[in-house]
Each structure stands twice: as C-alpha cells, then as structure tokens.
Residue, then its C-alpha position, 0 to 999 in steps of 0.5 A: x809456110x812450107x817453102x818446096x821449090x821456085x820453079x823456071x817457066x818450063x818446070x812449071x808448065x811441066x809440073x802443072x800439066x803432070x799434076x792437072x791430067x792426074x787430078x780426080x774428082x775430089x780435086x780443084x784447079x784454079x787458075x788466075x792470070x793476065x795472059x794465056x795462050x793454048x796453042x803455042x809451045x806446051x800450051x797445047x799440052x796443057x790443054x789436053x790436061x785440062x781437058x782431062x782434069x774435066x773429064x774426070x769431074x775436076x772443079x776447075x776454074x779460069x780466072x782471066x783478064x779481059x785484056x785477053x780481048x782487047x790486046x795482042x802484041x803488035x798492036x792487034x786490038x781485039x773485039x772488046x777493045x771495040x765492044x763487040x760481043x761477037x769476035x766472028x770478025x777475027x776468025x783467024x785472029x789468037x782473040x778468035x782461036x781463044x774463045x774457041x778453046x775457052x768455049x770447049x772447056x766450059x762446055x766440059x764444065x770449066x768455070x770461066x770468067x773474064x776480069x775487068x770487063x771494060x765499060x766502053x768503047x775504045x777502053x784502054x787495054x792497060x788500065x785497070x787489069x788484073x796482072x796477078x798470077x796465081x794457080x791453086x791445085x788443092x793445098x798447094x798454091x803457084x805464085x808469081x811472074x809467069x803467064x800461062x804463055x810458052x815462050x822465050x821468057x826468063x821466069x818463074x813461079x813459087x811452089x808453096x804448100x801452106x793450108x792457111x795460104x790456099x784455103x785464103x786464095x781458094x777464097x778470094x779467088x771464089x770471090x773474083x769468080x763471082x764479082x769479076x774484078x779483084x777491086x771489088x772482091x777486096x775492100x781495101x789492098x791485103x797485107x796478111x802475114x803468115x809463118x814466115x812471110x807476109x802476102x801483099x795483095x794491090x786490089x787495083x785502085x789508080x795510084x796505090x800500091x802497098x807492094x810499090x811502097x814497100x819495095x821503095x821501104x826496103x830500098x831505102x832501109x838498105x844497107x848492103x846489097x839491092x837486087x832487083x830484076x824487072x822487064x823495064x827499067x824503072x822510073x819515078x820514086x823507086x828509081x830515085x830510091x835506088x839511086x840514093x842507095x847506090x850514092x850512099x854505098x849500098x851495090x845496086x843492080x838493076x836487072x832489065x831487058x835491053x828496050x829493042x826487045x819489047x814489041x813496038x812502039x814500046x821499044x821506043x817508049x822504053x828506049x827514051x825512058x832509059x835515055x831520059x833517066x841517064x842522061x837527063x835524070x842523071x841516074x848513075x850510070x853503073x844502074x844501067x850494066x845490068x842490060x838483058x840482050x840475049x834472045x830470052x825476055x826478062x819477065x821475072x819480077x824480083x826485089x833483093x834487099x840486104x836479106x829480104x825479098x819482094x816477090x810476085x808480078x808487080x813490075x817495080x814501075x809506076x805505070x801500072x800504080x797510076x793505072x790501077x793494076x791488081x798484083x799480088x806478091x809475097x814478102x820474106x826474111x827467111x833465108x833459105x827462101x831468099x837463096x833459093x830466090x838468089x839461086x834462080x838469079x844467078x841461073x840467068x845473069x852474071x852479078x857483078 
C-alpha cells in the first residue's frame, strides 16, 4: 500500500471536488456511502463537480443507502420507510430535494443505485445497512468515517494509492451496483491482506462482525496503550475488553461524544448507557474523561492499540453487529501510518 495522507473532513470534500471537475473521459468516480446531502455546506460545490465530471463522459457511479429514504435526524421518516415509491408527499422534505438532485445526475449519465431496499412496510431504518465509506477516482482509493454530509463533524478519510487495493474495490463495488446489498455481493466477511496492511470488510450478517472481533483481539492482546475514538461510548464485550485492560495497567482512553449532543430521543438512549455502564456495570471511571463537549460531533472511528491500528466506519458498538451492518475497515502495523492516525488525534483532543 502506498500510504499518501489521512484527510480531515474538509481536505476531503476539497480534494474530492478539485479532483472530480478535472476528471476526463478515461476516468471513474465511485462513490459508496451511508449518507449524502447536496445541498448543505460544500455539498452543493460538490454537486456542480459531478455534474461536470458527467459532462465530460466521466463513468461515475453512486452507490447509496436506501437509509437515505427511510430517515432523517429528528425523527422524520421518509417515503420508503412507509413503502411508498412516490416521494411527492414530502415536496419540501431533504427526502424530496434528494431525489430531485440524484435524478439530474442520472439523466447526465451517473449510475445510481439504492442499497438495501427494505422488503415492507414500517422496515427499520437501522437494521441491515451499508454503513461503508468508500471513494474510488481510478487508482487512488478514500476510505474511512465520513459521510458525504458538510457538517460540524470531527472526521476523516484515508487517501491511499494501491493498484491492487482499487482494482479489488473497483470490483466489489461493481458487484454492489449490480446486486444492491453488500450481503449478497460477498459470500462470506473479507479479511484480504495486501503489503502492509490487511482490509476487513463486514458483509452485513446479524450478529457478526470480523472488525468487532478483532478489535476485542487487540484489545485484549494489549500491553501498553488503548486509543479508541467513536461517536458512542461502547457497551457489550468491547466494553468488558477495555476494562479489563485498564485493571491490568494498560492506559485506556476512550474517546466519545458527551450524549446531549446526539439528535433525540438518542441523547437519551446514550445518556442511560453511560450511566448504566458507570454506575451499574461499574466500569472504571477513568474510562469516562475522555468526554467530547464542544460544538463539533465526534464521528471518526479509530482503534489504537499498542502499535496497531483499526480504521474505518465501524462504530466499536454491538448495535450495528446485531443489526447486521455492512462495514469496511483496514488493519496496519506500519508505523508511519499509526502516527499519522496518532497525529489526526491529537489535532482534536488532548490525551492524557
């Protein structure tokens, strides 16, 4: 693999709307993610580049859960949450204003498709997504924890250049366009090694997850230092696994987002799980001062442990194991890559 950078959220849109309006004919964009939104921030920017990209005959392809449709923030449940195949109804709702903007792409010749589809009526907006990250612009590969949303979200995105890396995502993201659910397009969950580094892929079965169990591995095999950032605070094993860790002398940080910043009633859900982790669990309470409580929203999903590092869009929470979540995330020993990681931590929080 040949590491270039880790990107914060607004070098990445940057570079990705640089990069997409200069494309030409010969070129392709792929683009795989949970969440996307046109008309907020930079979005709009990035819009026009698509827009351009087409233009110019560029082979793009969006790749996009139907999560998109069923859920917004707020509790505003969209069109496919109900089944309905005519989002008319919400003609000033983002579900509306969405299809209107993924509708002028494909008629410029943008291959789009909704992932996971739901099967009826009232389907879970949570269960069973893809919740992978994922940009291709030829040989150059984007991985990571960032939705294509511009908002006030600690994040980032690996730039990695690796002919071996984009020609296997090229084709599993063929796949995915043709099949429409990463647990279809894989017969089993991906763990692919390359140079210096392996690439973990969940394909979405309820209940399993190869990133969940290495992460609780390294944990476990830890001796000196646990890192780990996330937008919850984690429950179930991992949280058992990092406090065992913590009572054998290993530095445990855990770095989360104070509960009142997520949108209701999950505030409140999370709010109880810390409470119910410290006070009932009785997890150390050294676990808990790594709080996040300024403005900007943790979402950068990182596990550090002693020199070696998980990284990618899996949230280190059993939620989206039981729900059968897709999720992709690499795995590395090499030690400029763990600094780097190291680096983009340190940018945002003050380790103990």
């Amino acid at each position: 693999m040949v590491f270039q950078s880790l990107l914060n959220k607004d070098q990445y849109i940057d570079e990705l709307i640089q990069t997409t309006k200069h494309l030409t004919a010969k070129d392709h964009l792929i683009i795989l993610t949970m969440s996307l939104d046109f008309r907020a921030g930079r979005g709009k920017q990035l819009f026009q580049a698509i827009k351009t990209a087409l233009n110019s005959k560029v082979n793009v392809i969006i790749l996009l859960d139907a999560n998109n449709f069923m859920y917004q923030p707020g509790l505003k449940f969209g069109p496919l949450f109900y089944r309905h195949k005519n989002t008319s109804l919400f003609k000033n709702s983002s579900f509306y204003r969405l299809k209107e903007d993924l509708l002028q792409l494909e008629k410029l010749g943008a291959k789009i498709k909704l992932l996971n589809l739901p099967t009826r009526l009232f389907s879970s907006p949570f269960k069973g997504r893809n919740h992978i990250k994922l940009t291709i612009i030829n040989d150059i590969c984007y991985l990571g924890g960032f939705n294509l949303v511009d908002n006030l979200s600690i994040d980032s995105m690996m730039r990695v250049k690796d002919d071996n890396l984009s020609n296997f995502l090229f084709d599993f993201t063929k796949q995915l366009y043709l099949k429409g659910s990463v647990k279809v397009c894989l017969p089993e969950d991906i763990q692919k090694k390359f140079d210096n580094y392996e690439l973990l892929i969940d394909k979405g079965e309820k209940k399993q997850s190869i990133i969940f169990d290495r992460a609780i591995k390294n944990i476990n095999d830890a001796s000196r230092r646990i890192i780990l950032t996330c937008q919850f605070f984690p429950d179930s094993r991992l949280i058992e696994a990092l406090n065992q860790a913590y009572l054998k002398g290993v530095k445990v940080q855990i770095i989360y987002n104070s509960p009142n910043k997520h949108d209701f009633p999950f505030n409140i859900v999370h709010g109880l799980l810390v409470v119910y982790m410290r006070y009932v669990k009785k997890i150390s309470s050294e676990l808990f001062n790594n709080q996040i409580k300024d403005k900007k929203f943790l979402h950068a999903k990182i596990l550090i442990t002693d020199d070696r590092v998980i990284y990618g869009s899996h949230n280190f929470v059993y939620a989206g194991v039981k729900y059968g979540t897709s999720e992709l995330a690499i795995e590395s020993q090499d030690k400029f890559i763990v600094g780097v990681v190291m680096n983009f931590i340190k940018s945002f929080c003050n380790l103990i």
